[in-house]
GUTORVEX-504369 format. One record per residue (C-alpha): residue in one letter; x, y, z. Coordinates in pm, 1 decimal. Example, Ala and Ser with C-alpha at 12.3 -4.5 7.8 and 13.67 -1.06 7.14 Angstrom:
REM residues 2
NODE, r, east, north, up
NODE, A, 1230.0, -450.0, 780.0 .
NODE, S, 1367.0, -106.0, 714.0 .
***
This chain:
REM residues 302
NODE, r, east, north, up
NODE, X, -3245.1, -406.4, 2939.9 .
NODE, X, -3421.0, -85.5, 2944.6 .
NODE, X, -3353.3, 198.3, 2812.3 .
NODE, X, -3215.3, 406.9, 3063.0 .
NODE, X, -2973.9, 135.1, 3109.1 .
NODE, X, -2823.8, 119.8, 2804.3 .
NODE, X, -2818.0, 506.2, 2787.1 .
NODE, X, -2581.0, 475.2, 3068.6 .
NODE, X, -2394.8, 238.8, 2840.3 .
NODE, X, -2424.9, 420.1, 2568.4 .
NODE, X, -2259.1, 692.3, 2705.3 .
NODE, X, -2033.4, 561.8, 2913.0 .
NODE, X, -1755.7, 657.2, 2656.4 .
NODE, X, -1814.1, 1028.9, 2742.1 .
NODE, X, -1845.8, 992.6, 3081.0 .
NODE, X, -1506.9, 790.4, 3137.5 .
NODE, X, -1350.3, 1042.6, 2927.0 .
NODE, X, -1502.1, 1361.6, 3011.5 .
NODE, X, -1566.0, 1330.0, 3367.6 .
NODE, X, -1254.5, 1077.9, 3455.0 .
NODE, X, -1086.1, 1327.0, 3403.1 .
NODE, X, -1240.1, 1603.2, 3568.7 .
NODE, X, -1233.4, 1357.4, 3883.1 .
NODE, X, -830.5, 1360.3, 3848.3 .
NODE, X, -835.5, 1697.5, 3781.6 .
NODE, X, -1025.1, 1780.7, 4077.5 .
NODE, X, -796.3, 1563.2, 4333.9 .
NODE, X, -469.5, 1828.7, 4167.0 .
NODE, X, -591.6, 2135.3, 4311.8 .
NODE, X, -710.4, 2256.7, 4642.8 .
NODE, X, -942.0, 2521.3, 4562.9 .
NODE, X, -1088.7, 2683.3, 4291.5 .
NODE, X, -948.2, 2925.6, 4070.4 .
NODE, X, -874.1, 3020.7, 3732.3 .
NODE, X, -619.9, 2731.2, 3683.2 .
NODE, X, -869.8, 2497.5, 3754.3 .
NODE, X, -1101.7, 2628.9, 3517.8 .
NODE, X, -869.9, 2693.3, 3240.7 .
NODE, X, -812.4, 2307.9, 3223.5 .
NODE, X, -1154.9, 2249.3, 3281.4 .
NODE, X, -1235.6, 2431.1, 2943.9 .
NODE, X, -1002.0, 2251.9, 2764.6 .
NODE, X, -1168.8, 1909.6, 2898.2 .
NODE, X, -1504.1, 2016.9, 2770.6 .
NODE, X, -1396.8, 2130.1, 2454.7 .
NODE, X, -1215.2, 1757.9, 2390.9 .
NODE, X, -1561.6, 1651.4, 2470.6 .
NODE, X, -1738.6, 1866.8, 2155.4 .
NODE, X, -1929.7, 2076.9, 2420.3 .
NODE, X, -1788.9, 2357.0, 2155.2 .
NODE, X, -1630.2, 2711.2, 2246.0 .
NODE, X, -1949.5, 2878.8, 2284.8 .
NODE, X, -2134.8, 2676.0, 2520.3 .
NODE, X, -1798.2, 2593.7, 2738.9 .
NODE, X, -1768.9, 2983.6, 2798.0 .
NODE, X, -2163.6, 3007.2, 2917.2 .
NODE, X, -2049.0, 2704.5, 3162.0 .
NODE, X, -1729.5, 2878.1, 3322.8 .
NODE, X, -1879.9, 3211.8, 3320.7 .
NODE, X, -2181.8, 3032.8, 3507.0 .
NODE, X, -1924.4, 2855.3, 3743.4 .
NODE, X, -1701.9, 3191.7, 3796.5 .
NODE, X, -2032.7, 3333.3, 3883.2 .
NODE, X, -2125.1, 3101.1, 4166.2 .
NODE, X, -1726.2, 3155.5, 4279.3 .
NODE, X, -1808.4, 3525.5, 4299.2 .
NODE, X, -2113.5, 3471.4, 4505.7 .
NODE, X, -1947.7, 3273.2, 4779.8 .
NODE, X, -2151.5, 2915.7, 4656.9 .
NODE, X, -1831.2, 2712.0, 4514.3 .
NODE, X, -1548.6, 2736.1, 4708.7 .
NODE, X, -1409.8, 2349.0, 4733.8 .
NODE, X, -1299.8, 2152.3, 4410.5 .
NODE, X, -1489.0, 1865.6, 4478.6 .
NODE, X, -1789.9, 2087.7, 4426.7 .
NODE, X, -1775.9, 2132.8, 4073.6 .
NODE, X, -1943.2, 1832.5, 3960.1 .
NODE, X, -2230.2, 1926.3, 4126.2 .
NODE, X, -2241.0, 2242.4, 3997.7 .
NODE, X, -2166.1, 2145.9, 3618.0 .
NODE, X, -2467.8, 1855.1, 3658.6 .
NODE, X, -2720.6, 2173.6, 3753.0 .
NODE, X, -2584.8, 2378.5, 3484.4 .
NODE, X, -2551.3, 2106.3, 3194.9 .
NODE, X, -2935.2, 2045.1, 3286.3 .
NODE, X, -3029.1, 2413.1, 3225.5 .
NODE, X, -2833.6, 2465.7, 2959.1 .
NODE, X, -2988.3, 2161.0, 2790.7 .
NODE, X, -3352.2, 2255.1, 2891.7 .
NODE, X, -3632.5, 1996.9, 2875.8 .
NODE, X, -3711.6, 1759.7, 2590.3 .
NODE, X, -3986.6, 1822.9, 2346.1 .
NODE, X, -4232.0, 1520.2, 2183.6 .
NODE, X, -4357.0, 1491.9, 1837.8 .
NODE, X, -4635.2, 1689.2, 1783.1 .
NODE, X, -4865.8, 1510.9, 1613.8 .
NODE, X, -5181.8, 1773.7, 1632.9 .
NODE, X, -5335.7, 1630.5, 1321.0 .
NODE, X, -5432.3, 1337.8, 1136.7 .
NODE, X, -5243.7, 1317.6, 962.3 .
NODE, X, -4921.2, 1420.2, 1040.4 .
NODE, X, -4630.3, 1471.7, 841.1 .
NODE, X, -4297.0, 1399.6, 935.2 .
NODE, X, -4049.3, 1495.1, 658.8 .
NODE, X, -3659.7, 1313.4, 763.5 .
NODE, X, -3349.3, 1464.4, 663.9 .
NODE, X, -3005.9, 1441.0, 671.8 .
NODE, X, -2693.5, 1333.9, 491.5 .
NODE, X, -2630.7, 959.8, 404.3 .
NODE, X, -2511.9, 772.4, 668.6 .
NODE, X, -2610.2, 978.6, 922.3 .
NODE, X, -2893.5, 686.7, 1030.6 .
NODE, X, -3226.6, 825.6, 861.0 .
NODE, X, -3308.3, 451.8, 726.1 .
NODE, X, -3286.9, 308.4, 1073.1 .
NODE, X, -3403.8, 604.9, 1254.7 .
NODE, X, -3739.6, 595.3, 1011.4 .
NODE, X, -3757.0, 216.4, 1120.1 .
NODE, X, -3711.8, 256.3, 1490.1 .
NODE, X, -4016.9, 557.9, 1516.3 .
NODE, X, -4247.7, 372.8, 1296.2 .
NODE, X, -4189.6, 131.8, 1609.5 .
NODE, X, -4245.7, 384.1, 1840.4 .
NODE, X, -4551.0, 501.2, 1698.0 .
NODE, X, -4705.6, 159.2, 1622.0 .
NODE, X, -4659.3, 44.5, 1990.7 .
NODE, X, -4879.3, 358.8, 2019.8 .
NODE, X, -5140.7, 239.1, 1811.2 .
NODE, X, -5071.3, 456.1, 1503.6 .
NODE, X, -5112.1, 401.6, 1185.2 .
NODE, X, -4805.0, 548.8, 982.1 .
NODE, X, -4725.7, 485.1, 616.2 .
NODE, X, -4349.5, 571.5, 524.7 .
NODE, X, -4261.7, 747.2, 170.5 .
NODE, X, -3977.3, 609.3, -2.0 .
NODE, X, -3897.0, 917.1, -150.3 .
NODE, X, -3486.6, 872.2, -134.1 .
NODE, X, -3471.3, 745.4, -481.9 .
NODE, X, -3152.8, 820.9, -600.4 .
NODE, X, -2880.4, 632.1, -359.0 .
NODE, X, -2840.6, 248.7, -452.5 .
NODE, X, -3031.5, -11.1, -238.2 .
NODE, X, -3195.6, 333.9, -4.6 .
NODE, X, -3547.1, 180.4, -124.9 .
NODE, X, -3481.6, -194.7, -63.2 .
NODE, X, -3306.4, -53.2, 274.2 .
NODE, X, -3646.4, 109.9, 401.8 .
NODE, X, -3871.3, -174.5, 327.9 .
NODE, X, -3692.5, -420.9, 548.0 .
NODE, X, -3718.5, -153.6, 865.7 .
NODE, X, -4031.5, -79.8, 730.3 .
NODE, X, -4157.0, -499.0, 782.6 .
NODE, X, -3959.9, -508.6, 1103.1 .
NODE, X, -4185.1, -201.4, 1204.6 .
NODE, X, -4490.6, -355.8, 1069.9 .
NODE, X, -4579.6, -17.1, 878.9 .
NODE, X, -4675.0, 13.2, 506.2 .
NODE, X, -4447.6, 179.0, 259.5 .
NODE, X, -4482.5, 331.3, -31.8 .
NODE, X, -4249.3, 296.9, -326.0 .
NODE, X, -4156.8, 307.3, -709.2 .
NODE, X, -3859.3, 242.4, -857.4 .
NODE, X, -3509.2, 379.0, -803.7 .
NODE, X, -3427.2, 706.4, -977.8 .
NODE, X, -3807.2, 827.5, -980.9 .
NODE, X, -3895.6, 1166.5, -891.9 .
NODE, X, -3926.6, 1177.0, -502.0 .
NODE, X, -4186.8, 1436.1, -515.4 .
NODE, X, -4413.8, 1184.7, -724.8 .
NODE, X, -4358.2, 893.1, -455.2 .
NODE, X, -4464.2, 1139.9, -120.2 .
NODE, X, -4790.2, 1197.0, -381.9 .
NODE, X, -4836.3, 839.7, -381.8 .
NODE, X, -4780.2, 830.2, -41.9 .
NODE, X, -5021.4, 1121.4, 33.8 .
NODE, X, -5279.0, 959.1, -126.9 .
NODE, X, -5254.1, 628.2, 20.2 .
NODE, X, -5215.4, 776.4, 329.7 .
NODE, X, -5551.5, 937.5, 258.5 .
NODE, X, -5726.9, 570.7, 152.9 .
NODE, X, -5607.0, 395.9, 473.4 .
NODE, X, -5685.5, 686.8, 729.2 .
NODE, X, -5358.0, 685.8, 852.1 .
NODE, X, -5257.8, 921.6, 1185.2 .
NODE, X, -4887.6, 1003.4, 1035.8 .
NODE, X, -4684.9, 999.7, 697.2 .
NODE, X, -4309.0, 964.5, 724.1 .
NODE, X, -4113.9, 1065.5, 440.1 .
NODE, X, -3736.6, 989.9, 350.8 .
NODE, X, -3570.7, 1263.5, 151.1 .
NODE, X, -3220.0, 1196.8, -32.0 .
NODE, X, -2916.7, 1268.4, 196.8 .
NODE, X, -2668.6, 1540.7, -43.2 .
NODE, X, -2512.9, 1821.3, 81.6 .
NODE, X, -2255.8, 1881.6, -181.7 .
NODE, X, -2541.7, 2027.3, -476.8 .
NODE, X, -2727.1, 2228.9, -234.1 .
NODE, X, -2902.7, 2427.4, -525.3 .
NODE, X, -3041.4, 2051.8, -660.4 .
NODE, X, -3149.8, 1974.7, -258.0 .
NODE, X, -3279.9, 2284.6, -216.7 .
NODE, X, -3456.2, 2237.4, -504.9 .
NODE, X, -3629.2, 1908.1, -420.8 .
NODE, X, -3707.1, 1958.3, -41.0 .
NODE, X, -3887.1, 2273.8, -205.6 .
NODE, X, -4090.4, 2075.2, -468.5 .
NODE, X, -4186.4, 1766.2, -197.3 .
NODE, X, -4306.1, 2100.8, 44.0 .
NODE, X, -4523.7, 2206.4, -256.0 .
NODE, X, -4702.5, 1848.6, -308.1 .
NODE, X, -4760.9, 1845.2, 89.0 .
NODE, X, -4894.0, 2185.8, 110.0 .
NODE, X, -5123.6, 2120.6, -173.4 .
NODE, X, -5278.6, 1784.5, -34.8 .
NODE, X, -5265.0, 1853.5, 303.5 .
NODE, X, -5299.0, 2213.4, 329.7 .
NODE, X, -5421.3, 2138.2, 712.0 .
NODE, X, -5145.8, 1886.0, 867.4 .
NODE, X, -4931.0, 1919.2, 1145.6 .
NODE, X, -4589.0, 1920.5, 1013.4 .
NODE, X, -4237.4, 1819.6, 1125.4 .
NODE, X, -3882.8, 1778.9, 965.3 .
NODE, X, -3623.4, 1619.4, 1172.2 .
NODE, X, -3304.4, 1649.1, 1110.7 .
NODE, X, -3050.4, 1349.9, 1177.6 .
NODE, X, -2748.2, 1394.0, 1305.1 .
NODE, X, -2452.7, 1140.2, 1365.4 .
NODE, X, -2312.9, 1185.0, 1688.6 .
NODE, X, -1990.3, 1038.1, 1606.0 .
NODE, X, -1910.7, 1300.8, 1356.6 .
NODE, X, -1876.5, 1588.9, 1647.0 .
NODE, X, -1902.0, 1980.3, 1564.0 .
NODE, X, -1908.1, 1864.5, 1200.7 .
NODE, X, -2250.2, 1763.2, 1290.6 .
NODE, X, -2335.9, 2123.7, 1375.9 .
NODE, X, -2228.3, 2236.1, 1031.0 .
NODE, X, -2483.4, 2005.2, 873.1 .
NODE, X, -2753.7, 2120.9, 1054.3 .
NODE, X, -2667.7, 2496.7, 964.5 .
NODE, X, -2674.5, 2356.8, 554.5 .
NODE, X, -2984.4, 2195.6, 607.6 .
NODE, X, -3155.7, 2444.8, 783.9 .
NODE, X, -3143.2, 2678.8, 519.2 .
NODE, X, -3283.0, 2400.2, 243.5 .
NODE, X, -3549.7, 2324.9, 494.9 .
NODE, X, -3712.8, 2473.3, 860.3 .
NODE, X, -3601.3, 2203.6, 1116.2 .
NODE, X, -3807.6, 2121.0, 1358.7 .
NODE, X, -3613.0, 1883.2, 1558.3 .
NODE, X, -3297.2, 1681.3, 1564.7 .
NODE, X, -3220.0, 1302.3, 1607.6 .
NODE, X, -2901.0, 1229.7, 1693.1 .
NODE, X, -2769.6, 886.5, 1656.8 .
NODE, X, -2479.2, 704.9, 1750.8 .
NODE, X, -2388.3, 809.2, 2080.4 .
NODE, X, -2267.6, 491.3, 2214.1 .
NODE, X, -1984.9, 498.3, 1936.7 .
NODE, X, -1828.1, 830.8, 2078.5 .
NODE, X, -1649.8, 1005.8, 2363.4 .
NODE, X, -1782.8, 1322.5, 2221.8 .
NODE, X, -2119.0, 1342.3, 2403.0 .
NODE, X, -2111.1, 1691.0, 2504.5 .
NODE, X, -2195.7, 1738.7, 2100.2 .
NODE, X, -2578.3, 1693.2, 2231.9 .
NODE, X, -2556.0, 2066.5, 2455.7 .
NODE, X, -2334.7, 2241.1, 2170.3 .
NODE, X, -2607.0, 2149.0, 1927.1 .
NODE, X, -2844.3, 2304.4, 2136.7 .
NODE, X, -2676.2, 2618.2, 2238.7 .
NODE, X, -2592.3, 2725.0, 1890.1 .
NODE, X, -2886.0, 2613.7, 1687.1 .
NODE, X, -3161.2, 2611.2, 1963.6 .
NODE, X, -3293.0, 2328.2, 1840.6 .
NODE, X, -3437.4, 2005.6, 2034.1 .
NODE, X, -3305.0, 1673.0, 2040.5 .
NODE, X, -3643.4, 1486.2, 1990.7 .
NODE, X, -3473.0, 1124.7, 1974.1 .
NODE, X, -3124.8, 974.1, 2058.4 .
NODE, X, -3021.3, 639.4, 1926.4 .
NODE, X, -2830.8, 399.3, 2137.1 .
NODE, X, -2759.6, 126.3, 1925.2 .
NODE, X, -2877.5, -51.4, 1603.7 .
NODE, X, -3205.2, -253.8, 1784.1 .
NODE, X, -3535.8, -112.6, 1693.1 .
NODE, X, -3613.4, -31.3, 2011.7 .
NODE, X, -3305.8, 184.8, 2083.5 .
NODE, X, -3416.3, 479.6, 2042.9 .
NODE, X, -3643.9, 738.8, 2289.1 .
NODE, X, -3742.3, 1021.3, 2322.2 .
NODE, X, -3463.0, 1253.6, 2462.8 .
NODE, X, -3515.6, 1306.7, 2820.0 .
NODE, X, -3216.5, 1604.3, 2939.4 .
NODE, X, -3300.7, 1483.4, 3313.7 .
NODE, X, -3213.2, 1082.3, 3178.4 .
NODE, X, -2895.1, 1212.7, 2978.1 .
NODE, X, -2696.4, 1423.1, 3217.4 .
NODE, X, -2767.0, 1202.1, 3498.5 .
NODE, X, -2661.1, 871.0, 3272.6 .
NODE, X, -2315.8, 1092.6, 3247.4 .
NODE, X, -2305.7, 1197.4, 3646.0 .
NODE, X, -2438.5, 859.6, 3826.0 .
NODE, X, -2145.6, 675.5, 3981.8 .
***
């Protein structure tokens, strides 16, 4: 099955529940006007589009009303598949400028970093990379023993100590074997808290310090992941961790276990970020690189 395929599966909750219903709310009115849109709004708000980025929409619609362009109910799709597209913008790839690269991943527990580490290591493998992954979440039971089996299903090395060591001393380790085997990038797993922000704050700062000092020079990102099913309450997370660390990027797993797809264009209209990988299920290969053109026409194709 490819992947496109089971992105159409994936979110094929959101589409039966966002735009089913926009297709029976279409066949209730005869033209369009402000009733129509006022229970348009509320669909794409049930959908975790969020407030903000479901006014940009209508205003964009009731502009295109004003002009003359959208005149018959039926219409609307169309228009809402060239303005979801926009609003979305185009996807953006790793950059890996240097060799190596480091890729710090971040997020709370349970969110999917383990698996998400496992299924890029893939990714980049395939690609003939050589990556090393840090073990550097050292405090939550099993997070180490977790990694290394994603980690031998990847075919990457790993680099580990014992749980409860300082994290910042394992991404030195790592740094330094990294070095030894010439590798082109160094993932790193970071501990997943949120509720001591001082203490995660703290030791995102002191793992930045070690990288900066050892490779002064690398191309750096941090990529935030997100679980999908957890709606705006995603968007809250990435607003705590981007002020314990400068994100980069987003990952945002999970999508085939919610209705709330429209989560992916309120996370990008309020934090401006881009969704460098969605997951689609718990196989190593299901995850990609996000494609906006793939994703809102997986949600519009009959």
């Amino acid at each position: 099955m490819g992947f496109l395929t089971k992105l159409r599966a994936g979110l094929a909750k959101t589409k039966n529940a966002l735009f089913g219903r926009i297709d029976a709310l279409l066949k209730l009115f005869v033209r369009v006007d402000e009733d129509l849109l006022e229970e348009l709004e509320e669909l794409l708000i049930t959908a975790d589009v969020g407030v903000s980025a479901t006014e940009e929409i209508l205003d964009r619609l009731r502009a295109e009303i004003k002009e003359g362009r959208l005149k018959d109910p039926v219409d609307i799709k169309g228009a809402l598949r060239v303005i979801l597209a926009d609003m979305i913008g185009e996807g953006e790839a790793l950059h890996l400028d240097t060799t190596p690269t480091v890729i710090l991943i971040i997020g709370v527990n349970g969110a999917g970093k383990t698996t998400s580490i496992g299924k890029i290591s893939a990714r980049l493998r395939a690609e003939k990379k050589k990556v090393v992954v840090a073990a550097a979440d050292t405090f939550r039971a099993a997070a180490i023993d977790q990694l290394s089996v994603w980690c031998d299903r990847a075919g990457v090395d790993i680099v580990k100590q014992h749980e409860g060591s300082d994290p910042a001393s394992v991404v030195f380790d790592a740094i330094q074997y990294t070095k030894k085997k010439g590798a082109d990038v160094l993932i790193i797993d970071t501990a997943g808290r949120l509720h001591n922000k001082k203490n995660l704050m703290d030791e995102l700062a002191k793992i930045n310090r070690v990288i900066a000092r050892e490779l002064p020079d690398a191309a750096r990102e941090n990529l935030l992941v997100l679980d999908a099913t957890t709606g705006q309450n995603a968007i809250l997370q990435a607003k705590e961790f981007g002020r314990a660390a400068e994100i980069t990027g987003l990952i945002l797993n999970k999508l085939d276990g919610t209705a709330k797809g429209g989560i992916v264009l309120s996370i990008r209209h309020e934090l401006g970020l881009p969704v460098k990988f969605i997951g689609v299920g718990e196989k190593i290969d299901d995850m990609q690189e996000f494609d906006a053109g793939d994703f809102v026409a997986a949600l519009f194709e009959e």
